[in-house]
C-alpha positions as CSV (number, residue, x, y, z in Angstrom):
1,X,29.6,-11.7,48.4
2,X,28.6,-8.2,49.2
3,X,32.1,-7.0,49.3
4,X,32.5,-8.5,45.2
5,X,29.4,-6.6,44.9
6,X,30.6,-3.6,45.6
7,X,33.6,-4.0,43.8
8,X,31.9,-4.7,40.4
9,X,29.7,-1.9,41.3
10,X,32.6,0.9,41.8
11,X,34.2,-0.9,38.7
12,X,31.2,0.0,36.3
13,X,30.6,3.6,38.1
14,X,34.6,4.0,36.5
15,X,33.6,2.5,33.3
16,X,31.0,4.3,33.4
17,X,33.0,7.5,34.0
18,X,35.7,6.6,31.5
19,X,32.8,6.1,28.7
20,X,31.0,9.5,29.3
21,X,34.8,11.6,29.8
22,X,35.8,10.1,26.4
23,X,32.7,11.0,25.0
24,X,32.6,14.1,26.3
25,X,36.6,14.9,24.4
26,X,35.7,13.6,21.6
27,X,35.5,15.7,18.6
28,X,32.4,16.2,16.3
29,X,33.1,14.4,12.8
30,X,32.1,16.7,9.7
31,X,32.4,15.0,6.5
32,X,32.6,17.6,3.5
33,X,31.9,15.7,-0.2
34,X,33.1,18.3,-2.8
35,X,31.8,17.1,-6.7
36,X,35.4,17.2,-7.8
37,X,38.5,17.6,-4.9
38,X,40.9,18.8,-7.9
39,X,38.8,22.0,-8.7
40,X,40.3,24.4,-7.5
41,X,36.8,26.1,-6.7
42,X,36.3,23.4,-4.0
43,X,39.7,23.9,-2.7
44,X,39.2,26.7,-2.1
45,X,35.7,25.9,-0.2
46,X,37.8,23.7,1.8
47,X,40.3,26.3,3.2
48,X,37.3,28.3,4.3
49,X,36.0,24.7,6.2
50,X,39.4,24.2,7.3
51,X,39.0,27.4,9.1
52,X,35.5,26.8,10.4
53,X,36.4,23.5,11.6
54,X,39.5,24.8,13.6
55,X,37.5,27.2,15.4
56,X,34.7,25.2,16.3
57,X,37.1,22.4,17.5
58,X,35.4,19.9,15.4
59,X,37.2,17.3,12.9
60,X,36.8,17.4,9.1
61,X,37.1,14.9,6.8
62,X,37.2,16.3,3.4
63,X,37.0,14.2,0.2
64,X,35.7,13.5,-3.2
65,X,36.0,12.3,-7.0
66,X,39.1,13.1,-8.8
67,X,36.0,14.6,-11.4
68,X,33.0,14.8,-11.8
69,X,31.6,11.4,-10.7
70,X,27.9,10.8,-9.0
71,X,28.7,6.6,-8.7
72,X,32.0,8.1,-6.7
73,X,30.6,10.4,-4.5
74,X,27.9,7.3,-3.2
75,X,30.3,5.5,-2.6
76,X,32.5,7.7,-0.4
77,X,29.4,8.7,1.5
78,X,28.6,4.9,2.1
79,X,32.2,4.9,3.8
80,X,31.4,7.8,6.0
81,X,28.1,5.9,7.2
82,X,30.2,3.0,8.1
83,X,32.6,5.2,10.2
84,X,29.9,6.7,11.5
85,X,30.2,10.4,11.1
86,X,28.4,12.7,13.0
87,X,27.6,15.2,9.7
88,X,27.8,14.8,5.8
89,X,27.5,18.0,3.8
90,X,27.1,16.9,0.4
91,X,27.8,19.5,-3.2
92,X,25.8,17.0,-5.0
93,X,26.7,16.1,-8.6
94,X,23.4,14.0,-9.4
95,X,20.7,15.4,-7.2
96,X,18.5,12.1,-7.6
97,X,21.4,9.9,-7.3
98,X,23.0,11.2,-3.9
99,X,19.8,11.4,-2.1
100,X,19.1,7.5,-1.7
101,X,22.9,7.4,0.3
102,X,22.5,10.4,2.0
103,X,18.3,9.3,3.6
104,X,20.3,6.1,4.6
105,X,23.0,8.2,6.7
106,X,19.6,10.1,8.0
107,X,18.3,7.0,9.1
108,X,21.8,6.2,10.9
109,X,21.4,9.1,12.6
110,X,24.0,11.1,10.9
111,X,23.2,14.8,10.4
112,X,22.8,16.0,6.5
113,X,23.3,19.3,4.7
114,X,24.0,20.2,0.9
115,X,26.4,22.9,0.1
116,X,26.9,24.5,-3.5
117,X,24.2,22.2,-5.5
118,X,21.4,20.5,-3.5
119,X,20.4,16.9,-3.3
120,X,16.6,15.8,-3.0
121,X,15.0,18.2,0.0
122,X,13.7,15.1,2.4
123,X,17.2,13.8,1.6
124,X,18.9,16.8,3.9
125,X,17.9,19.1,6.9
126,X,19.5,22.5,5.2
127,X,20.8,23.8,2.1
128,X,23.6,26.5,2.2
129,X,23.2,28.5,-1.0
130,X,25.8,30.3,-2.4
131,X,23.0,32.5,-4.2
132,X,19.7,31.7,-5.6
133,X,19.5,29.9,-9.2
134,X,17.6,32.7,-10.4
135,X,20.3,35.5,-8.9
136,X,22.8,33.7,-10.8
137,X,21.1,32.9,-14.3
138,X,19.8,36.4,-14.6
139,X,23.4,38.0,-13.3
140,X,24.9,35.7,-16.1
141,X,22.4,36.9,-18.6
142,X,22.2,40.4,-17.8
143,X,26.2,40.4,-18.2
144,X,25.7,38.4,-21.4
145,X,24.0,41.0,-22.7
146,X,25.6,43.9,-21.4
147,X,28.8,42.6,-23.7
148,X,27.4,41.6,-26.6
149,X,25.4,45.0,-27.1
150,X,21.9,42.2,-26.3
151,X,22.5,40.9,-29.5
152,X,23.8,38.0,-31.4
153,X,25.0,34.0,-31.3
154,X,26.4,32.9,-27.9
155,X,27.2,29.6,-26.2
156,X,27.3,27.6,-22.7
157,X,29.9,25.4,-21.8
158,X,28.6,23.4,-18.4
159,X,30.3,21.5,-16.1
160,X,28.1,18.2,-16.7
161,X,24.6,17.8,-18.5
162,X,23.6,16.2,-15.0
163,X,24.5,18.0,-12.5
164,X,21.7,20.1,-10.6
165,X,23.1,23.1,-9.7
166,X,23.9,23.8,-13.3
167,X,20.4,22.4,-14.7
168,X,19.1,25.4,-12.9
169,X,21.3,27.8,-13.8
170,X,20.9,27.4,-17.2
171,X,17.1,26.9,-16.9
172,X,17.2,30.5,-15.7
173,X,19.5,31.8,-18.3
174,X,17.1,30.7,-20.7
175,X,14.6,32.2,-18.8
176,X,16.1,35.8,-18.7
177,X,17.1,35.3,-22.4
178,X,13.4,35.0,-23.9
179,X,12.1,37.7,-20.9
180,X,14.1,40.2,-21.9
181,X,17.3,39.8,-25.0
182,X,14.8,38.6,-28.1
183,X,17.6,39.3,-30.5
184,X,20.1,37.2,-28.5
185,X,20.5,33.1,-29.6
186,X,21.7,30.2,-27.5
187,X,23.4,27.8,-30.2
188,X,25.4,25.5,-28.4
189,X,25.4,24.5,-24.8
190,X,28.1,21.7,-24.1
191,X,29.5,19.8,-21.0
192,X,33.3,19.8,-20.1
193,X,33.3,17.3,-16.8
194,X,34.8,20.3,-14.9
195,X,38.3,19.6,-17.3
196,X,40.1,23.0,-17.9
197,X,41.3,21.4,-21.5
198,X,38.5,19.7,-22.3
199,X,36.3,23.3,-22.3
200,X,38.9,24.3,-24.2
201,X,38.3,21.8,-27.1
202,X,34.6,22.0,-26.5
203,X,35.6,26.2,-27.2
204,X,37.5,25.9,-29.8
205,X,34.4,23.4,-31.6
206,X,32.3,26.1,-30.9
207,X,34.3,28.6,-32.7
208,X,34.9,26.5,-36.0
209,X,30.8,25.9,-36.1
210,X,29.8,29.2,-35.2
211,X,31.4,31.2,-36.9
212,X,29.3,34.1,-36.1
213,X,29.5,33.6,-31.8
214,X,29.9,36.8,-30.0
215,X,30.2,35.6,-26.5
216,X,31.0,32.0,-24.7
217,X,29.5,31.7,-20.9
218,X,30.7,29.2,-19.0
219,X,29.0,28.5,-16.2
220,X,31.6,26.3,-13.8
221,X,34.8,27.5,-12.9
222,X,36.9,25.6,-15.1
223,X,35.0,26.0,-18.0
224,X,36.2,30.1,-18.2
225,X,39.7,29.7,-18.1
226,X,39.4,26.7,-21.1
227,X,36.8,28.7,-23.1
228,X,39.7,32.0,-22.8
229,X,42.6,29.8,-23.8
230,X,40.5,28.8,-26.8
231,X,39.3,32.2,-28.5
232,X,43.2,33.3,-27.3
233,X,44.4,30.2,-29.7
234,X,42.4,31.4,-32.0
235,X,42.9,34.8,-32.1
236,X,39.8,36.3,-31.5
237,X,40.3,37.9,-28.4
238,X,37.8,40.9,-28.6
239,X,36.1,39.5,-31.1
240,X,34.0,36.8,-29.0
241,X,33.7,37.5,-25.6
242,X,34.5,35.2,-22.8
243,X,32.6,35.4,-19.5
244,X,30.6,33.3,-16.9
245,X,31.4,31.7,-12.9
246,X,34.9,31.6,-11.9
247,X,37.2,32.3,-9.7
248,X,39.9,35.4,-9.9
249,X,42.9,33.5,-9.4
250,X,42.1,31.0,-12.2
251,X,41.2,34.3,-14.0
252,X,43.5,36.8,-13.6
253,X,45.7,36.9,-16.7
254,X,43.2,36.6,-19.0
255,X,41.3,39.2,-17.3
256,X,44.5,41.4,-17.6
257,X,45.0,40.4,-21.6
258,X,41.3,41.3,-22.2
259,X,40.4,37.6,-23.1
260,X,37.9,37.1,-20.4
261,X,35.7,40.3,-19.6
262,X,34.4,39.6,-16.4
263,X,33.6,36.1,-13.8
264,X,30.8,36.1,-11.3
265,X,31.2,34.4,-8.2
266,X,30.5,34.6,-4.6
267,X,33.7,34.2,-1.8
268,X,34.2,30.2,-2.1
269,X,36.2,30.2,1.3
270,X,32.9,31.5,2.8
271,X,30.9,29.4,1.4
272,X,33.0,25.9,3.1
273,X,33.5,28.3,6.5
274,X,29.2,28.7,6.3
275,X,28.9,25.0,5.7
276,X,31.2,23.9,8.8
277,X,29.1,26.2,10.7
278,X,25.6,25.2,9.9
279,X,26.7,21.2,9.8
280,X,27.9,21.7,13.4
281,X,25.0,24.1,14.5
282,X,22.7,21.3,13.0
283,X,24.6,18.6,15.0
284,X,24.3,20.4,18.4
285,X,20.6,21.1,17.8
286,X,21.2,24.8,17.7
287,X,20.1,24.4,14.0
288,X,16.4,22.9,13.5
289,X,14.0,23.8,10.5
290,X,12.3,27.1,11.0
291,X,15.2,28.9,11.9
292,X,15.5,32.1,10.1
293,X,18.9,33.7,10.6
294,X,21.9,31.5,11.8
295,X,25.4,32.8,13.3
296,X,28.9,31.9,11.8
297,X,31.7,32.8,13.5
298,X,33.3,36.0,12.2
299,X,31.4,36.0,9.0
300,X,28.7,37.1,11.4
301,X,24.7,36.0,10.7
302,X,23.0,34.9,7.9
303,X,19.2,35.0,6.4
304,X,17.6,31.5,6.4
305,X,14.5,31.3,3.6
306,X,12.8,28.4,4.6
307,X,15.5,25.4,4.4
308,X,18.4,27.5,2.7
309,X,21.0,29.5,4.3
310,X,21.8,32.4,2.0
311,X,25.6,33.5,1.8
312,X,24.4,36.3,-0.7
313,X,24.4,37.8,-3.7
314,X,26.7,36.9,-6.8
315,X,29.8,39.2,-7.4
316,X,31.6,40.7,-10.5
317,X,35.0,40.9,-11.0
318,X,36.8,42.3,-14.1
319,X,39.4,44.1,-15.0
320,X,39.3,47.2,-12.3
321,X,38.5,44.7,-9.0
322,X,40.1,41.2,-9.5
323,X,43.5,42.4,-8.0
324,X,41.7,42.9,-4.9
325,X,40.7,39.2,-4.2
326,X,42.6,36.6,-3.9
327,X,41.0,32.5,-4.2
């Protein structure tokens, strides 16, 4: 009897072992939700993760809506709880609408972060902001302005009338507008479900009924390329300016025609390598709220103001830079 005893005990002590070596090889599990995995704004945040991910030694799951779709995106991080990942970073399309999936996963134990437009606050630990709203809507106003002299018609074509990233934006555009450009009017702002050719027709409407526009912003990155290829169409490049967030490759010719004047942005890739980096940090516990700088890799260390990471400050690229970049 004492001899089976020690055999079942020396069998759990190698059970035991086998349990703790496995778990010790295995791989943290970062689950990266982009609003759209088409645009190629968020594939070009997942090369950046891609990168992240391979130098932390962690694996990354990375999927999303084919556009923009909040019921989608619920439903893909419902199929991350069940698999039990160890992080979800979220680029929430519906603020209010993500945040009841992603306190579940919280209350699974699964770590959360928001990336590129943020979900409810006690629905995440960290946000990892590309810029502030306020740094964007008054870099996209203040450029507004410069090209339209500050004065005259202009209009917004948005990604989706929902989406919270964009709600602020635009909240501060209109805030900049009435502080400072009194003799500059918003006259139509309309959605384009992050659709190259529908921001083109949504353009081209714009242009038939107002015929006095000076300048179209666009203010999600395949909304600048559509609005372009409409006032191109209609030959009045020049004549209304086309400007707003972008990226250069998406860009580039019409920069070079003189369509589009000039896209702000920040470096996508190291927005999704910053993300990978925080999720992870967060998942160790080298992350915890009152942090205020954290380390990525060879990006090197970044501000924390109060739960946000900060990449920085928005860029502008035009005619005399874009060359230089390439995403």
């Amino acid at each position: 009897m004492k001899k089976l005893l020690h055999v079942c005990a020396a069998g759990a002590v190698f059970l035991a072992s086998l349990v703790t070596a496995s778990a010790a090889d295995a791989k943290l599990v970062v689950a990266m939700l982009p609003k759209s995995k088409g645009n190629a704004y968020f594939i070009s945040c997942k090369a950046g993760a891609d990168k992240a991910a391979k130098e932390l030694g962690v694996q990354l799951l990375f999927d999303g809506p084919t556009d923009s779709n909040a019921a989608k995106q619920n439903e893909i991080v419902e199929n991350w709880i069940t698999l039990g990942v160890d992080v979800i970073a979220v680029a929430a399309e519906n603020k209010e609408g993500i945040s009841t999936a992603l306190r579940k996963a919280q209350k699974q134990g699964i770590k959360v972060l928001t990336y590129d437009a943020d979900a409810m606050t006690d629905a995440r630990s960290f946000f990892v902001n590309q810029a502030t709203p306020e740094g964007i809507g008054q870099g996209l106003m203040d450029e507004a302005a410069r090209l339209t002299g500050g004065e005259g018609e202009f209009a917004m074509i948005v990604a989706s009338l929902t989406a919270a990233n964009q709600r602020e934006w635009q909240k501060h555009v209109e805030a900049r507008l009435k502080e400072k450009y009194p003799k500059m009017k918003l006259v139509a702002v309309r959605p384009c479900d992050d659709l190259k050719d529908k921001a083109q027709s949504e353009a081209t409407a714009m242009l038939s009924a107002n015929p006095k526009l000076k300048l179209i912003m666009a203010i999600c990155s395949p909304g600048v390329p559509g609005a372009a290829e409409a006032v191109k169409q209609a030959g009045q490049t020049g004549k209304v300016k086309v400007m707003g967030l972008g990226l250069p490759n998406e860009n580039r010719r019409y920069v070079k025609e003189g369509v589009t004047d000039s896209i702000i942005l920040w470096n996508t890739g190291d927005l999704g390598y910053l993300t990978i980096y925080a999720g992870v940090a967060l998942a160790k516990d080298e992350l915890k709220q009152g942090a205020k700088t954290l380390k990525a890799g060879s990006l090197g260390t970044f501000s924390i103001v109060g739960d946000n990471i900060l990449l920085g400050k928005p860029f502008i690229f035009n005619k005399a830079n874009i060359d230089q970049f390439d995403f």
